[in-house]
N, CA, C, O and CB atoms as a CASP TS submission, in Angstrom:
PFRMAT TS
TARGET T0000
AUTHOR 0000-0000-0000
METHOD Language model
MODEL 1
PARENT N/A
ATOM      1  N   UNK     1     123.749 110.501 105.191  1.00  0.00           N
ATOM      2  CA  UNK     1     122.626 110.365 104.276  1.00  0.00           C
ATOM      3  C   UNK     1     121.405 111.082 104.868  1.00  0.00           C
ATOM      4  O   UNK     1     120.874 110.990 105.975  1.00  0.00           O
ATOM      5  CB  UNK     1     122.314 108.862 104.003  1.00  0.00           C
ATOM      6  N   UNK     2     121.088 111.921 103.649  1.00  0.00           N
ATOM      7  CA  UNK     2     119.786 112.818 104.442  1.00  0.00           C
ATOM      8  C   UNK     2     118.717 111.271 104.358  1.00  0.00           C
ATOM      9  O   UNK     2     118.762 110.245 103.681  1.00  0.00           O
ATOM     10  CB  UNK     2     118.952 114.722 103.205  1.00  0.00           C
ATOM     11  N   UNK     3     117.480 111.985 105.823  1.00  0.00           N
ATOM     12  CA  UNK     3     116.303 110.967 105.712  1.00  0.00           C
ATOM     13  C   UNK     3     115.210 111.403 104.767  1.00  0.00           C
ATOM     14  O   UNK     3     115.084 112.567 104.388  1.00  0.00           O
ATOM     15  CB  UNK     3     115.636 110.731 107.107  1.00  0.00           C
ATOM     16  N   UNK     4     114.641 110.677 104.507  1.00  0.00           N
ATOM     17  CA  UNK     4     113.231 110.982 103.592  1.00  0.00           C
ATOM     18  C   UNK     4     111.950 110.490 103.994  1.00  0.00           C
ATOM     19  O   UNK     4     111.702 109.513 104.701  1.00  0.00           O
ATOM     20  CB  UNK     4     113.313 110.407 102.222  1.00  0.00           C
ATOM     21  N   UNK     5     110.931 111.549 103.279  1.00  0.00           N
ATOM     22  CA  UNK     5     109.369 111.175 103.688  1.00  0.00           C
ATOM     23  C   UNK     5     109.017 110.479 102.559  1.00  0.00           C
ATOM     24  O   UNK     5     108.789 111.068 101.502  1.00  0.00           O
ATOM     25  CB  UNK     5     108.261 112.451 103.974  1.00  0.00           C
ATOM     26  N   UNK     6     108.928 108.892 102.707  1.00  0.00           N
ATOM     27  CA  UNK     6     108.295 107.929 101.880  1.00  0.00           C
ATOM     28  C   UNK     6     106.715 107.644 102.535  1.00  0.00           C
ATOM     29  O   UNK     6     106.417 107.024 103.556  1.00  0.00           O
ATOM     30  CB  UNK     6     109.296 106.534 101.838  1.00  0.00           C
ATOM     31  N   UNK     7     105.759 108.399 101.458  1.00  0.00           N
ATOM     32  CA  UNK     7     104.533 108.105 101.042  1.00  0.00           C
ATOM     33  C   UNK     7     104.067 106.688 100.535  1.00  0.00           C
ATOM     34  O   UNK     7     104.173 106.485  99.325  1.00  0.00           O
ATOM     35  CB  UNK     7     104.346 108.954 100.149  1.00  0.00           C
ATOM     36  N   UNK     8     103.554 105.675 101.345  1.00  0.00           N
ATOM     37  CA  UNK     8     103.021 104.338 101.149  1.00  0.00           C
ATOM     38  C   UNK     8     101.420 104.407 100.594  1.00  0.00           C
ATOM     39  O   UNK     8     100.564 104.795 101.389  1.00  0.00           O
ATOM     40  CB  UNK     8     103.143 103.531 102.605  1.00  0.00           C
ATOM     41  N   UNK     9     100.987 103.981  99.059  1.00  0.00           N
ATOM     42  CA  UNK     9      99.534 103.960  98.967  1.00  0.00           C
ATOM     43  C   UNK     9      99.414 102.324  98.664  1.00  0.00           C
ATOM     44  O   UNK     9     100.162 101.543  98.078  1.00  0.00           O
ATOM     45  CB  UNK     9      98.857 105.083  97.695  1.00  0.00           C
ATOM     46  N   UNK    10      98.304 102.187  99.241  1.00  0.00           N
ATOM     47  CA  UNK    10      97.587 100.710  98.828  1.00  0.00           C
ATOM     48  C   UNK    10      96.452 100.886  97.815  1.00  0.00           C
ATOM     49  O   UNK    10      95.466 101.613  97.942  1.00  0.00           O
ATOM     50  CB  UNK    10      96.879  99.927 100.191  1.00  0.00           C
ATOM     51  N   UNK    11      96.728 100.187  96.916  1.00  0.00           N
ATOM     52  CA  UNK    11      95.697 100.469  95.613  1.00  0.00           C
ATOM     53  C   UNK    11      95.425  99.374  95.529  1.00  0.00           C
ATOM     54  O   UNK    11      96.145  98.584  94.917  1.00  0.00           O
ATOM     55  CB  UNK    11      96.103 101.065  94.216  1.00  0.00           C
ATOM     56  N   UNK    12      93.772  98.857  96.407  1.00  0.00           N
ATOM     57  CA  UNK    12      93.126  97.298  96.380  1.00  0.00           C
ATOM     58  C   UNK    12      92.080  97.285  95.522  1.00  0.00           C
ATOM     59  O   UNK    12      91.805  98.300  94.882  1.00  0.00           O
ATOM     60  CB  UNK    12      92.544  96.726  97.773  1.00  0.00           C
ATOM     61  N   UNK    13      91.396  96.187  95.402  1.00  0.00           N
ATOM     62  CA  UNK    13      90.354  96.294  94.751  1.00  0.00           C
ATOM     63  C   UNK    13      90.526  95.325  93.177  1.00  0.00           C
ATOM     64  O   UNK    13      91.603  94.825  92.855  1.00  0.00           O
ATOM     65  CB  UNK    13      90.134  97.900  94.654  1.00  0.00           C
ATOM     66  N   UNK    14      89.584  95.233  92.552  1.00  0.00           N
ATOM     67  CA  UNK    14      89.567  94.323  91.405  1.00  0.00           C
ATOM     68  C   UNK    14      89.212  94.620  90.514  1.00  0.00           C
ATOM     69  O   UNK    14      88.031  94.757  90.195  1.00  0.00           O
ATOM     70  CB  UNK    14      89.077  93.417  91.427  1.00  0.00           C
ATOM     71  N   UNK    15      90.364  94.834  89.740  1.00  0.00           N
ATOM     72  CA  UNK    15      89.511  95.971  88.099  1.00  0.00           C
ATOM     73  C   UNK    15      90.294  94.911  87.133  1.00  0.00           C
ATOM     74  O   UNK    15      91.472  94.556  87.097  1.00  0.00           O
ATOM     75  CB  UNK    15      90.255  98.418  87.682  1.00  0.00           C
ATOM     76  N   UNK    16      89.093  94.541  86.332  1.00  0.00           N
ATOM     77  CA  UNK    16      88.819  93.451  85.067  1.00  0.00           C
ATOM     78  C   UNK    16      88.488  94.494  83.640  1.00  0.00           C
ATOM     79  O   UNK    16      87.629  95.322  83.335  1.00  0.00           O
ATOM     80  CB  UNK    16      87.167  92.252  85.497  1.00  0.00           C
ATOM     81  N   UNK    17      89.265  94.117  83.241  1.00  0.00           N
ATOM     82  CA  UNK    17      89.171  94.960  81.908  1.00  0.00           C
ATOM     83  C   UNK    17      88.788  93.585  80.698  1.00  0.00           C
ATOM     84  O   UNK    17      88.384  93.821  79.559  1.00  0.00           O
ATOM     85  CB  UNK    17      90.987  95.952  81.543  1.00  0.00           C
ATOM     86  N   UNK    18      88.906  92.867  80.977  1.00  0.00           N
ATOM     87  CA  UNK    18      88.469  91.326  80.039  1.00  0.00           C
ATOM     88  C   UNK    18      87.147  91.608  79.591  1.00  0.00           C
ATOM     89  O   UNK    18      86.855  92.322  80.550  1.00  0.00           O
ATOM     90  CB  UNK    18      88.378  89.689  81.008  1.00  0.00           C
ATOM     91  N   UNK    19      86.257  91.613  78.987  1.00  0.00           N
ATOM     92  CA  UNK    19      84.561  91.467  78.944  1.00  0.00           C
ATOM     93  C   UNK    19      84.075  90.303  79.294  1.00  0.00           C
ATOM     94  O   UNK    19      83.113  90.276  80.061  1.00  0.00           O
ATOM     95  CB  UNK    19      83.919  91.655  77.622  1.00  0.00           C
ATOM     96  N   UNK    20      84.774  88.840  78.690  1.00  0.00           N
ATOM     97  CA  UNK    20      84.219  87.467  78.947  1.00  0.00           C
ATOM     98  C   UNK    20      84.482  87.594  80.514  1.00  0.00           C
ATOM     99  O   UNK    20      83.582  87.062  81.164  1.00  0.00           O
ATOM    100  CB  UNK    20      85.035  86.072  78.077  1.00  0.00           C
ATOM    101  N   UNK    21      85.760  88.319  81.481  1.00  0.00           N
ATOM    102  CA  UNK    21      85.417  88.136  82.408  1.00  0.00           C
ATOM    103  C   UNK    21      84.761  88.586  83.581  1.00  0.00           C
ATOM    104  O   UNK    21      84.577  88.108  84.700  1.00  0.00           O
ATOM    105  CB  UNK    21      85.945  87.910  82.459  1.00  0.00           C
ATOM    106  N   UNK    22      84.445  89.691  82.979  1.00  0.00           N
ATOM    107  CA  UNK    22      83.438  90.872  83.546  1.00  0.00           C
ATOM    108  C   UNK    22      81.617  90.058  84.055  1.00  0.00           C
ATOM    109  O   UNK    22      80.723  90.143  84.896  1.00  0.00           O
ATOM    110  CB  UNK    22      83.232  92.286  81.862  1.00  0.00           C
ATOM    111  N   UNK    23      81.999  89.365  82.894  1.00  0.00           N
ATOM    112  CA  UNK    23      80.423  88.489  82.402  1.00  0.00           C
ATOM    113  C   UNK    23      80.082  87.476  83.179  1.00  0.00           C
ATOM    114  O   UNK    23      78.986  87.338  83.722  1.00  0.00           O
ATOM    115  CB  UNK    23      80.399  87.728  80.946  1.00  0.00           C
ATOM    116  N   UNK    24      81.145  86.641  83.261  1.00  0.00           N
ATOM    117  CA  UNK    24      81.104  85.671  83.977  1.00  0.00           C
ATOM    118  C   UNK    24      81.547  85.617  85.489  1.00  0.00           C
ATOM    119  O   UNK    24      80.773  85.393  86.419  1.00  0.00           O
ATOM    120  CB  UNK    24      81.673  84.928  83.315  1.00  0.00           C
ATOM    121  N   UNK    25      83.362  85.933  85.646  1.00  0.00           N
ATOM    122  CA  UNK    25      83.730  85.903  86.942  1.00  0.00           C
ATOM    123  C   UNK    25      82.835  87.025  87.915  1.00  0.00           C
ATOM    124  O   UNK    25      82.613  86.719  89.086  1.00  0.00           O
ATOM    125  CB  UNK    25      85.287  86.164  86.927  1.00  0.00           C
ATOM    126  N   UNK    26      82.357  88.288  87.382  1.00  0.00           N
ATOM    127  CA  UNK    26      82.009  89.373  88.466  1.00  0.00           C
ATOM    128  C   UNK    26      80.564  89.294  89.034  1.00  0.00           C
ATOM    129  O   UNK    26      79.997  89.805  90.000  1.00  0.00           O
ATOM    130  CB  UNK    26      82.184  90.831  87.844  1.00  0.00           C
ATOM    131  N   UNK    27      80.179  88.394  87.981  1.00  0.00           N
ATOM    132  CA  UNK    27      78.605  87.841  88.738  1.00  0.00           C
ATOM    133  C   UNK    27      78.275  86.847  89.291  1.00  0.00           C
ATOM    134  O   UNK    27      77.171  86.306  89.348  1.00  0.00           O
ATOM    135  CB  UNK    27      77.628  87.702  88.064  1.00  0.00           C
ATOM    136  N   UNK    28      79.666  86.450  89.914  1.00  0.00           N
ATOM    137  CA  UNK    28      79.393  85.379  90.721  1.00  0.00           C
ATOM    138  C   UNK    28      78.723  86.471  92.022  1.00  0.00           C
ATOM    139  O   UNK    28      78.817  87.678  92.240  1.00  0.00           O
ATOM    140  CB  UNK    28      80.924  84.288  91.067  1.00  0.00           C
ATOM    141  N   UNK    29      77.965  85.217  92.763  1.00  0.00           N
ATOM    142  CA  UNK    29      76.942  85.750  93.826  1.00  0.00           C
ATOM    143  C   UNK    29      78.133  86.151  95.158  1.00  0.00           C
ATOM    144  O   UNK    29      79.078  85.362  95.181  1.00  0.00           O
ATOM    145  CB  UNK    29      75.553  84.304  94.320  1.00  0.00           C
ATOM    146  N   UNK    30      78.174  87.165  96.136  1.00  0.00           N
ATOM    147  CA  UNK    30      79.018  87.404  96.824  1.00  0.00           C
ATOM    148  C   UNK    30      80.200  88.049  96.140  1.00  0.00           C
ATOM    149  O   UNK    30      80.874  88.800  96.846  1.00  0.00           O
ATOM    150  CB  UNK    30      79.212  86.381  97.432  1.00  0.00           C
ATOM    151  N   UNK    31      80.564  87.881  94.883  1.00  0.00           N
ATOM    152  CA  UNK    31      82.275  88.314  95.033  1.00  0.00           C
ATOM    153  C   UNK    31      82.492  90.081  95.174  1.00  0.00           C
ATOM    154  O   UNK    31      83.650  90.497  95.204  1.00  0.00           O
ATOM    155  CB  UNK    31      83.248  87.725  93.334  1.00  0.00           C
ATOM    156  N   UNK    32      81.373  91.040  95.253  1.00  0.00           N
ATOM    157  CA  UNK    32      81.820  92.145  95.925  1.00  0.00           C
ATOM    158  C   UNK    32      81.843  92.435  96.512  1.00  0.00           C
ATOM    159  O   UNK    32      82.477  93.489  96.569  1.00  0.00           O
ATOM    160  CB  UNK    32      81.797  92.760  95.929  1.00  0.00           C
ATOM    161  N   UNK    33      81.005  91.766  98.117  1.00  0.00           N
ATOM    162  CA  UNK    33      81.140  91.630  99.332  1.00  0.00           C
ATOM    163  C   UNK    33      82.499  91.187  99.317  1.00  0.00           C
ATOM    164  O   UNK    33      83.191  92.006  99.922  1.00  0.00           O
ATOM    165  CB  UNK    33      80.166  90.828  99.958  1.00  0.00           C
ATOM    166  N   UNK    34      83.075  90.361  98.934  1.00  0.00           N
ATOM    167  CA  UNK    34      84.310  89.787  99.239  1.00  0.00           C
ATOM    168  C   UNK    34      85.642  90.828  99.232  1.00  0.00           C
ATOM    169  O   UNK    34      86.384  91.252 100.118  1.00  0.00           O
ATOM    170  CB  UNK    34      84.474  88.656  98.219  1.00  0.00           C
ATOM    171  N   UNK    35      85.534  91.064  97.414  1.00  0.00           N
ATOM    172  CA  UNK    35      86.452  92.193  97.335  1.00  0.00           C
ATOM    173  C   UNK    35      85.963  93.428  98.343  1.00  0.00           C
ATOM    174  O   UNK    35      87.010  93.998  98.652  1.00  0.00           O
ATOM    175  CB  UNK    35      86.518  92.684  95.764  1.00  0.00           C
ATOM    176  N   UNK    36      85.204  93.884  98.785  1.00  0.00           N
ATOM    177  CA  UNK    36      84.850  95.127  99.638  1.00  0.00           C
ATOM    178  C   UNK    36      85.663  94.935 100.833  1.00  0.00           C
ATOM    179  O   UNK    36      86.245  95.915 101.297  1.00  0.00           O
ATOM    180  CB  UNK    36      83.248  95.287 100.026  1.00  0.00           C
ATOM    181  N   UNK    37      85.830  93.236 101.659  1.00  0.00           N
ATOM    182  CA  UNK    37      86.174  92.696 102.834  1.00  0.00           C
ATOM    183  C   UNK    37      87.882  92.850 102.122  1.00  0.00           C
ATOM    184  O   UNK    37      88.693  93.594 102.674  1.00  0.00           O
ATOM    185  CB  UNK    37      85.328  90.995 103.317  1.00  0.00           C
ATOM    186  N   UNK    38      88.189  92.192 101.084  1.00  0.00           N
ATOM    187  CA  UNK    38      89.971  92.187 100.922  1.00  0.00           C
ATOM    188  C   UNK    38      89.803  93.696 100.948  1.00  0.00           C
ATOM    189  O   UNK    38      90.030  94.249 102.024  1.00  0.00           O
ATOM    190  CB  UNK    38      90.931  91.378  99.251  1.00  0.00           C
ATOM    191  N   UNK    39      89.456  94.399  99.963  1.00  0.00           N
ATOM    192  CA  UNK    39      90.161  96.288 100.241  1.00  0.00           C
ATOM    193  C   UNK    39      90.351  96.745 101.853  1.00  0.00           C
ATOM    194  O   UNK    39      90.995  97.724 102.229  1.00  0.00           O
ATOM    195  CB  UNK    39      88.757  97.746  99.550  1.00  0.00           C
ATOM    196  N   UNK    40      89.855  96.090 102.440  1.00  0.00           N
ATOM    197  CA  UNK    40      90.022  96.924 103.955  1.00  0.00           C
ATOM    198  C   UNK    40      91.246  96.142 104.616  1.00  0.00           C
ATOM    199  O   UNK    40      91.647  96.512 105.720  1.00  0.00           O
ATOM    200  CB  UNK    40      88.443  96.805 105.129  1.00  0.00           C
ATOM    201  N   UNK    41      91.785  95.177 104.027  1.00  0.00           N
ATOM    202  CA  UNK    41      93.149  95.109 104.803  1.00  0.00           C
ATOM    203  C   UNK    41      94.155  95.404 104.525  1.00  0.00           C
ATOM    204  O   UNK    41      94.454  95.696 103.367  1.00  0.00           O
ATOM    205  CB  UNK    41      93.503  94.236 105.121  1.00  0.00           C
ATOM    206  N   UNK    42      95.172  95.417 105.739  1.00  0.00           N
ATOM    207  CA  UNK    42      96.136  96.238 104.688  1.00  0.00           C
ATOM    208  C   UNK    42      97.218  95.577 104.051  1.00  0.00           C
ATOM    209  O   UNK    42      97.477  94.456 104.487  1.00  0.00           O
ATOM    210  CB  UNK    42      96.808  97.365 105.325  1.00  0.00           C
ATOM    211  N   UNK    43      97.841  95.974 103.209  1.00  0.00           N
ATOM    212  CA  UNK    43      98.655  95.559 101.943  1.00  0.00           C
ATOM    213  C   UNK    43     100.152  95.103 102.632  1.00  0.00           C
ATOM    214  O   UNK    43     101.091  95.892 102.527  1.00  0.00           O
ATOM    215  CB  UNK    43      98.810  97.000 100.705  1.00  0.00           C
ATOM    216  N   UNK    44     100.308  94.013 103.226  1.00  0.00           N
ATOM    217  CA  UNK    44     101.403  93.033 103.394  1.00  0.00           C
ATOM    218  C   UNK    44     102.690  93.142 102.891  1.00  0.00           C
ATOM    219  O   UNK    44     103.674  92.648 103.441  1.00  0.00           O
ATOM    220  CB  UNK    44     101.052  91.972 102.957  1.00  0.00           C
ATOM    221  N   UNK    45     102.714  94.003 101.487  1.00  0.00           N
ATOM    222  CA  UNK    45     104.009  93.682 100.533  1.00  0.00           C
ATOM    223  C   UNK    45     104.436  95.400 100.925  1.00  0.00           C
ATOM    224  O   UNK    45     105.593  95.783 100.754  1.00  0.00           O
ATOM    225  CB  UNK    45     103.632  93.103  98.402  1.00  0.00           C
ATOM    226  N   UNK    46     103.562  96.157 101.356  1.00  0.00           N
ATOM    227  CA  UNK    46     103.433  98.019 101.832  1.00  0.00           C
ATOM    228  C   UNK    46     104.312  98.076 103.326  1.00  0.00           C
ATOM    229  O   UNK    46     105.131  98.850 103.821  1.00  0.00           O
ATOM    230  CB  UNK    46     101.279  98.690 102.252  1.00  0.00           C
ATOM    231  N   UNK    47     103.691  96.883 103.711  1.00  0.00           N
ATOM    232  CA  UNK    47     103.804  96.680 105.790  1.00  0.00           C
ATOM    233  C   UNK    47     105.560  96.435 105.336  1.00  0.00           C
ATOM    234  O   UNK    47     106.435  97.178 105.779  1.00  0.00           O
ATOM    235  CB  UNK    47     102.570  94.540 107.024  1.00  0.00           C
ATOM    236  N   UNK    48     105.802  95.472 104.554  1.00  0.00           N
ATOM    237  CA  UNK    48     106.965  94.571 104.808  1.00  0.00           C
ATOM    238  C   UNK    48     108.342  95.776 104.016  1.00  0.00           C
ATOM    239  O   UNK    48     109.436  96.013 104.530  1.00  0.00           O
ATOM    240  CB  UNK    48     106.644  92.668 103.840  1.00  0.00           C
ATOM    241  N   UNK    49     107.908  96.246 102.917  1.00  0.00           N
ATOM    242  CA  UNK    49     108.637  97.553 102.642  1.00  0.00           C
ATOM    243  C   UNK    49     108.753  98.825 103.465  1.00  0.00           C
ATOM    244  O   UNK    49     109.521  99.753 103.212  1.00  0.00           O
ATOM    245  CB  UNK    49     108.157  97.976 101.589  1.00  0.00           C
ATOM    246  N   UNK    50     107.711  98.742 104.709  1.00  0.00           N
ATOM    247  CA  UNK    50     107.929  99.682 105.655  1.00  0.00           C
ATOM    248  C   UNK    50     109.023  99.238 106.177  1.00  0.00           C
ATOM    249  O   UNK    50     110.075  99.876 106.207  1.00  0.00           O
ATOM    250  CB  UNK    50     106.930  99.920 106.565  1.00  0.00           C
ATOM    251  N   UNK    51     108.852  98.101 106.632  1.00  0.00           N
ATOM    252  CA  UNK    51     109.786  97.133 107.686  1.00  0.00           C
ATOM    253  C   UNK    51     111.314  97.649 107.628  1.00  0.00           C
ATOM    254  O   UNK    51     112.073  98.191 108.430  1.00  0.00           O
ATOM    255  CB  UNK    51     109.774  95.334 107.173  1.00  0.00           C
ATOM    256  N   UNK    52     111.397  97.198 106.238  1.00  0.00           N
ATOM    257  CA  UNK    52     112.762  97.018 105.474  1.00  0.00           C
ATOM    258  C   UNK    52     113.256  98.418 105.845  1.00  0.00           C
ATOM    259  O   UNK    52     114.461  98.237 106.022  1.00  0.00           O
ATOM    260  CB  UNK    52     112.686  96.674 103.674  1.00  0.00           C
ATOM    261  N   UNK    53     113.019  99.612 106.045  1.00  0.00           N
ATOM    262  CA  UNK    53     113.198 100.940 105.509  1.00  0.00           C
ATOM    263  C   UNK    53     113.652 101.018 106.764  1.00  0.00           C
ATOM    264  O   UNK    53     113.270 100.521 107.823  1.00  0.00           O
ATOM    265  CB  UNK    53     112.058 101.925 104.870  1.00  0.00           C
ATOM    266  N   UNK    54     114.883 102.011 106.347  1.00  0.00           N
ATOM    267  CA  UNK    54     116.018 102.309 108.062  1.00  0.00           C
ATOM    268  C   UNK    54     114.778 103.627 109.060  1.00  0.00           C
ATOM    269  O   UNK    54     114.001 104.508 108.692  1.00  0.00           O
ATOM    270  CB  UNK    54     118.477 103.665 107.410  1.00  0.00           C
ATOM    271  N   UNK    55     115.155 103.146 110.213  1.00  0.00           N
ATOM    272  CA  UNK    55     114.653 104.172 111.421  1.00  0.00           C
ATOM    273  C   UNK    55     114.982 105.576 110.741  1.00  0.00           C
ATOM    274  O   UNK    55     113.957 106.141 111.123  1.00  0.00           O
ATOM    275  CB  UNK    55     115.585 103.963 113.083  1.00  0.00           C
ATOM    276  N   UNK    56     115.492 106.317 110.190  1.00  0.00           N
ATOM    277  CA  UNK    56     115.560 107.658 110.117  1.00  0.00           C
ATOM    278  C   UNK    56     114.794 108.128 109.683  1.00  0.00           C
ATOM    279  O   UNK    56     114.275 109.182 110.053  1.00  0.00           O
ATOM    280  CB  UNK    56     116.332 108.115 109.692  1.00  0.00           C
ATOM    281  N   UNK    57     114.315 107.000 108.127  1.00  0.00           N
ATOM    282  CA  UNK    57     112.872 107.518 107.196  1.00  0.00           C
ATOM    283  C   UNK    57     111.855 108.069 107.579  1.00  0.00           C
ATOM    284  O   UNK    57     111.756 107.612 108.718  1.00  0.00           O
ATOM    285  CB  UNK    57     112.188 106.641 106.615  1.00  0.00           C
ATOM    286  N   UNK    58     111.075 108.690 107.446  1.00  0.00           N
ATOM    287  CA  UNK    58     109.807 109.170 108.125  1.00  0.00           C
ATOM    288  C   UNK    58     108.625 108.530 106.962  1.00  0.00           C
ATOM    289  O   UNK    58     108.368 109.067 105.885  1.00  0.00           O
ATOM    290  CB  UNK    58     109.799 111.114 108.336  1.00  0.00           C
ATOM    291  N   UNK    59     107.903 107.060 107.568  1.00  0.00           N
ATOM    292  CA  UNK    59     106.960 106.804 106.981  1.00  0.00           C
ATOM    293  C   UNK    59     105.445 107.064 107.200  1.00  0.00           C
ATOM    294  O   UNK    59     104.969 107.172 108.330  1.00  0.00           O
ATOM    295  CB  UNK    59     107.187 105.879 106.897  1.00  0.00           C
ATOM    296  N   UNK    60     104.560 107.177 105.827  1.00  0.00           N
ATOM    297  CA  UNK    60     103.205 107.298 106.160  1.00  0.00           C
ATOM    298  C   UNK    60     102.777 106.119 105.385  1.00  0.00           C
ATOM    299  O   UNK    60     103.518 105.562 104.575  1.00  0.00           O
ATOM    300  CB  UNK    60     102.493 108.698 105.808  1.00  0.00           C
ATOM    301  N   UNK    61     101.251 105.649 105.711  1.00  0.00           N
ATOM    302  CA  UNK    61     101.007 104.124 105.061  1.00  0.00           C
ATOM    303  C   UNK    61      99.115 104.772 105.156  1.00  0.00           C
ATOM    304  O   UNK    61      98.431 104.903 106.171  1.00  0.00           O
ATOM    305  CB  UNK    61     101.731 102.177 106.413  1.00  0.00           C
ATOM    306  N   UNK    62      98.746 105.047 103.750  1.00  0.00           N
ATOM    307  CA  UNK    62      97.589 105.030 103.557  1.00  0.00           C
ATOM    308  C   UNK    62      96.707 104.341 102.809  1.00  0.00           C
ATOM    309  O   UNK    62      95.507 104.610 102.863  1.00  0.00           O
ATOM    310  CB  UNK    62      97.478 105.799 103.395  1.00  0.00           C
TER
END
């Protein structure tokens, strides 16, 4: 089996397309400090699909 270059992206962040909840949930005081703090870690379900993936693969994780 040939190996392959599997490209890992993390796409974080909090996109509300609702209006009632745009209105209400996004103006709570702090919550984009918050989401700013979750986007900078990294994506757990990305790490653990690296994991899984045989030694030959050649992975990148951005």
């Amino acid at each position: 089996m040939k190996a392959m270059k599997i490209g890992l992206i993390a796409m974080s962040g909090v996109r509300a397309w609702d209006t009632e909840l745009l209105e209400l949930a996004l103006s709570m005081p702090g919550f984009v400090e918050r989401n700013e703090l979750i986007a900078q870690l990294p994506s757990l379900g990305l790490l653990t699909l690296a994991g899984c993936t045989p030694a030959s693969d050649e992975i990148s994780y951005s």
